[in-house]
C-alpha positions in Angstrom: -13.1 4.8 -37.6 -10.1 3.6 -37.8 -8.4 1.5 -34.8 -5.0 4.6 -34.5 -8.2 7.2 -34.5 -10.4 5.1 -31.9 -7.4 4.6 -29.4 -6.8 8.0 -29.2 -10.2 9.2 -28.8 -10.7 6.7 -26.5 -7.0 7.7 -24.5 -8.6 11.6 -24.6 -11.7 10.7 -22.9 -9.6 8.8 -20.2 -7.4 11.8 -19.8 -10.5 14.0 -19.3 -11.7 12.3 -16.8 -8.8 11.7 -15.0 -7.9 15.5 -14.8 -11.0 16.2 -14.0 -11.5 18.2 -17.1 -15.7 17.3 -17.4 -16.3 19.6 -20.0 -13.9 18.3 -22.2 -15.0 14.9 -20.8 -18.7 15.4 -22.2 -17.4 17.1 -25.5 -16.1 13.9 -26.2 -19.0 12.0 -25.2 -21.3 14.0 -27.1 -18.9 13.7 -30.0 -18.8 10.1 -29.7 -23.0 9.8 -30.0 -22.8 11.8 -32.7 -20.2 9.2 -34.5 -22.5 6.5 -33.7 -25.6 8.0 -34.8 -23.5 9.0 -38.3 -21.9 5.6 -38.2 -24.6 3.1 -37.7 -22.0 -0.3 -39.3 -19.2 1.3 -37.2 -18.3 -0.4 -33.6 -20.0 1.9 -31.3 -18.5 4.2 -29.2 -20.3 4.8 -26.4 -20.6 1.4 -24.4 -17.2 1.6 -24.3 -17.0 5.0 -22.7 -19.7 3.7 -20.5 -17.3 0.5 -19.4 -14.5 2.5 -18.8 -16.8 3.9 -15.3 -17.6 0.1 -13.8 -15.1 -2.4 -12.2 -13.4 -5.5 -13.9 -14.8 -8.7 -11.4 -11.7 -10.9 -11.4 
């Protein structure tokens, strides 16, 4: 996936959640096990939707 294509998805997950739009939310999540499981060599997507919920330590 491209890194345009992968910032956007990622930016549309984001947006989901911060509407509070959870059915979109999980649409994109599904979509994103889906591209992992077609995409085995490709970066995964999915811990990064997972790392967007948990805090940054400083």
């Amino acid at each position: 996936m491209p890194n345009q294509t992968r910032t956007a998805f990622l930016a549309e997950y984001r947006k989901a959640r911060h509407d509070g739009d959870f059915d979109r939310a999980l649409e994109i999540a599904f979509a994103a096990m889906d591209h992992d499981q077609d995409h085995p060599d490709d970066m995964p997507l999915m811990p990064e939707l997972r790392g967007m919920h948990y805090l940054a330590a400083a």
